[in-house]
C-alpha positions in Angstrom: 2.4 80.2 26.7 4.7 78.6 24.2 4.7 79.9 20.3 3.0 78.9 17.3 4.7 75.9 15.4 3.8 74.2 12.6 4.5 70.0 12.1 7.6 69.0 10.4 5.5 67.0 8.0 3.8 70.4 6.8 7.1 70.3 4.3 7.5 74.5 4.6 3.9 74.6 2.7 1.1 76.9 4.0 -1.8 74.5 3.8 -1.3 72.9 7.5 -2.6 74.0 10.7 -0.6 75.8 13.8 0.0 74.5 17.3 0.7 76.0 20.6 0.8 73.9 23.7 0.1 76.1 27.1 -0.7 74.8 31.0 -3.9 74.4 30.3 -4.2 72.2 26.8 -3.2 73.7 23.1 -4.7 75.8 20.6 -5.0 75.1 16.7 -5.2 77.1 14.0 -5.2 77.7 10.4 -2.1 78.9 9.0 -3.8 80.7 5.8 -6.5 82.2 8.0 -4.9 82.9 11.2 -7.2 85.7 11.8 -9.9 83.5 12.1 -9.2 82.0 15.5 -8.8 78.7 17.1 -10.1 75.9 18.3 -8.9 75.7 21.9 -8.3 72.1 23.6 -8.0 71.1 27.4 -5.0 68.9 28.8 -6.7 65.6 28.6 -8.5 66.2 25.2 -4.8 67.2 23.3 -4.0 64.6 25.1 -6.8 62.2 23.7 -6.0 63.3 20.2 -2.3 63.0 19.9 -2.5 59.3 21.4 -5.4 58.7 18.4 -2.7 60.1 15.7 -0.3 57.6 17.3 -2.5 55.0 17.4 -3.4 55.0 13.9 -0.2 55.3 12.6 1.1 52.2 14.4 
């Protein structure tokens, strides 16, 4: 399982959310309340999301 990273956009500020990309999908979670949890995401639903955050960009 990979590490936690945040985005490069996050600008070294603590209000943005974690990442970790593993076999099966990635987790998220908040960087001020780590201790909360995540929110866990299969393969195809990460998948899903990251081609919607592209997609709105364009």
């Amino acid at each position: 399982m990979s590490d936690w990273h945040k985005s490069s956009y996050s600008g070294g500020s603590n209000e943005c959310v974690e990442v970790r990309e593993h076999t099966a999908g990635a987790d998220v979670r908040d960087t001020q309340n780590r201790g909360k949890g995540q929110l866990s995401f299969t393969g195809p639903e990460w998948s899903a999301f990251i081609e919607t955050l592209y997609l709105t960009r364009a």
